[in-house]
N, C-alpha and C positions, 0 to 999 in steps of 0.2 A: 420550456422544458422544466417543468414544475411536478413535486410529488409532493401527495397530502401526507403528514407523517400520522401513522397510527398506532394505537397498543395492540400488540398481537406474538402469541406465545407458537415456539417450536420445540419440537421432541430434540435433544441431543441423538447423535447416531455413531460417532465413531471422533478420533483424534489420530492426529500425524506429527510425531518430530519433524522438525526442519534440522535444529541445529541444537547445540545442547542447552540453550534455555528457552528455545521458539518453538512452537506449536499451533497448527491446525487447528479449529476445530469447525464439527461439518454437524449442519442440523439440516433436518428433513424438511425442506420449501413444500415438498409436496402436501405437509400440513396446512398451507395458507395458500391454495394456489394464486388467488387476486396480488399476493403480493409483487411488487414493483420494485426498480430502485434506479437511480441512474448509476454508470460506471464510475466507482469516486467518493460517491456517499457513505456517511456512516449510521449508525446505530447506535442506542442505549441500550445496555443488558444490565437487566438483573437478578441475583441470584438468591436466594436463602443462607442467610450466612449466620448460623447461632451467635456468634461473635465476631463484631465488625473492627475496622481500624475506623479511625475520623474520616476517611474518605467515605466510609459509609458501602452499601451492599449493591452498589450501582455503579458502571462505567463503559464509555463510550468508545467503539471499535469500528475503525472502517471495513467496509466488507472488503473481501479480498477473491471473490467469485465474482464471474461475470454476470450480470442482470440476465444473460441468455444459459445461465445455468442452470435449469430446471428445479434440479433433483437435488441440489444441496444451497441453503448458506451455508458461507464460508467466512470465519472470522479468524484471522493468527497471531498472535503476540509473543511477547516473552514473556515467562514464567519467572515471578520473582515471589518473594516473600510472603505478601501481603494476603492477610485474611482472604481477599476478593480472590487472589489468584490460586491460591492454594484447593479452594473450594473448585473454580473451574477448573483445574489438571485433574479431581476425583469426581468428576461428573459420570452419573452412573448410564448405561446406556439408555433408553427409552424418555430419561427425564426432558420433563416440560420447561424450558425457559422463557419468561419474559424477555419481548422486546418491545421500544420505542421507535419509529423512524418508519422509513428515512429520513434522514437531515441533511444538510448542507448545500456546498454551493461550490464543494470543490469537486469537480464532476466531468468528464469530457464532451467534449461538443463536438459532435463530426462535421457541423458545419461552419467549424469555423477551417476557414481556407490557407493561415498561416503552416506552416512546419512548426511542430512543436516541441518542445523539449522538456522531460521529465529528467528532473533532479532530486532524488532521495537519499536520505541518509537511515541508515541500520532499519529497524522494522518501521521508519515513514514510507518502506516501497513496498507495503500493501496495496494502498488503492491504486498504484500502478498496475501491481498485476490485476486486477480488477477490469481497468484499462485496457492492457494490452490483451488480455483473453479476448475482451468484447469489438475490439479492431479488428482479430483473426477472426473467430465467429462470422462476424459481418463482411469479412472479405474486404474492409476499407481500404482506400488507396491514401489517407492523411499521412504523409512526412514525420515521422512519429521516432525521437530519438530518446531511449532511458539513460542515465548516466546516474546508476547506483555505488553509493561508498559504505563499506562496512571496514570494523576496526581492525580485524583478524579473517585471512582466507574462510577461517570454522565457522564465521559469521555470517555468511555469504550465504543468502537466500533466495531462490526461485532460480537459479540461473539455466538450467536446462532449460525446464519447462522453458523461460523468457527466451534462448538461445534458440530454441526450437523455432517458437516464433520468429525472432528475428528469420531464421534461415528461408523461412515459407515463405513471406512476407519480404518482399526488396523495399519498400517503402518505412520499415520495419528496422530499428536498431539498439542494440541494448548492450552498452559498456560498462562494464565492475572495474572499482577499484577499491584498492586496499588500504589503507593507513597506516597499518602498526605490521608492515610483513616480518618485521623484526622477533614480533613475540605468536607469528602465525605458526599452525604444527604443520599446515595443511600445505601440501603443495601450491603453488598459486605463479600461472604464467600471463596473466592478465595485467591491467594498469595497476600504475600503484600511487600514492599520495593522495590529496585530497582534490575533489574538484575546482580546476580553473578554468579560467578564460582559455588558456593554452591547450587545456585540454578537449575545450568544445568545442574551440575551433580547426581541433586533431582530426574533428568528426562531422562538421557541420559547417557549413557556409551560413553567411551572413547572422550570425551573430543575435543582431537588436534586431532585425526584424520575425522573428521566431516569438509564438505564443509560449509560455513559462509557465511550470508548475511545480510546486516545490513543496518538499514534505517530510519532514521529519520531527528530532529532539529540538527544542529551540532555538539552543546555539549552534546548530546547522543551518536551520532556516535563515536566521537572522545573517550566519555569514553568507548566504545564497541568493538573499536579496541585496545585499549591497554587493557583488559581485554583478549582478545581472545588473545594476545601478550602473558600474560603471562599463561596461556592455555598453550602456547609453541604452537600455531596454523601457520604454514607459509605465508606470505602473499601470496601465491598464492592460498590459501585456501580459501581467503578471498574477497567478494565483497562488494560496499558499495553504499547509495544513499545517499545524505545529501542535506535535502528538507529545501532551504532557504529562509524568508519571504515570508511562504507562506499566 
């Protein structure tokens, strides 16, 4: 399961809030139809920026559409300060963007026959939904559990849609939790604190024998690998994304 990555530009089409600093955005696939990607993979984008920061006019975004989504890529972040981002939230409609990819290696495999278990932190559960679109899509029957943490109820991204799935799909399961319900506005009757052991085994049997996938800011990741460590999970169990400055 290998894709050749290439350079190739799409038309921008439209933007979606998620939350008050996350955002959609949707370009026209139907520009490149050959294009490919596995469920997971990211992309290089770059944009024209008169005046850059040291990061420079380039940066890399997992798709967050499913590879069977025709009619749009789909990339969402959060919108912060920086040159680069400011520039994408005023993208005008019709504009052409550069891209690179697909890249990577963090990507689902339906054929692998473990139960899996995604673990993401704040906007690392993009390439989830990426995922879980293209497991519904395909009508898969893979044991597939998400177990998303954001900081604040307001933070909380994709859950319908993902709920939706879940409901269709018996194979199919997707847990939110909260962190900080203390400083949330938003009502919120779901789990709360950070992910544990205790809480994956609230929802999952057997533990260490489950494929892993984990994605987020880095001091997520890094507490979710050593968690899955003492799981007693082997690293080759285990994959990871760790979404820097974004």
């Amino acid at each position: 399961m290998t894709q050749v990555p290439i350079d190739f530009s799409l038309p921008f089409v439209k933007k979606e809030q998620l939350s008050d600093d996350a955002w959609s955005f949707f370009f026209d696939r139907t520009a490149y139809p050959d294009l490919s990607f596995l469920p997971g993979q990211y992309v290089r984008m770059t944009l024209e920026i008169p005046q850059t920061d040291e990061r420079g006019n380039s940066r890399f975004f997992s798709i967050s559409s499913s590879p069977l989504q025709k009619e749009y890529l789909t990339i969402s972040t959060r919108i912060l300060k920086s040159a680069f981002k400011q520039s994408l939230i005023a993208l005008d409609h019709g504009r052409n963007v550069n891209f690179f990819g697909p890249v990577g290696r963090f990507f689902f495999d339906p054929e692998n026959i473990r139960p899996t278990i995604f673990l993401s932190g704040g906007i690392g559960i993009t390439p989830f939904r990426s995922m879980l679109h293209y497991i519904a899509e395909k009508n898969l029957t893979n044991s597939v559990a998400l177990f998303a943490s954001f900081s604040r109820s307001e933070d909380v991204l994709f859950f319908d849609e993902l709920s939706e799935i879940t409901n269709k799909h018996q194979s199919v399961k997707s847990i939110y939790t909260v962190t900080q319900l203390e400083n949330s506005h938003v009502k919120w009757n779901g789990e709360t604190g950070r992910i544990t052991a205790r809480l994956l085994s609230k929802y999952c049997a057997n533990l260490a024998d489950a494929q892993y996938y984990i994605s987020g800011p880095p001091l997520m990741v890094d507490a979710m690998l050593a968690l899955v460590k003492e799981i007693g999970v082997p690293d080759e169990q285990v994959k990871k994304e760790k979404f820097i400055g974004y």
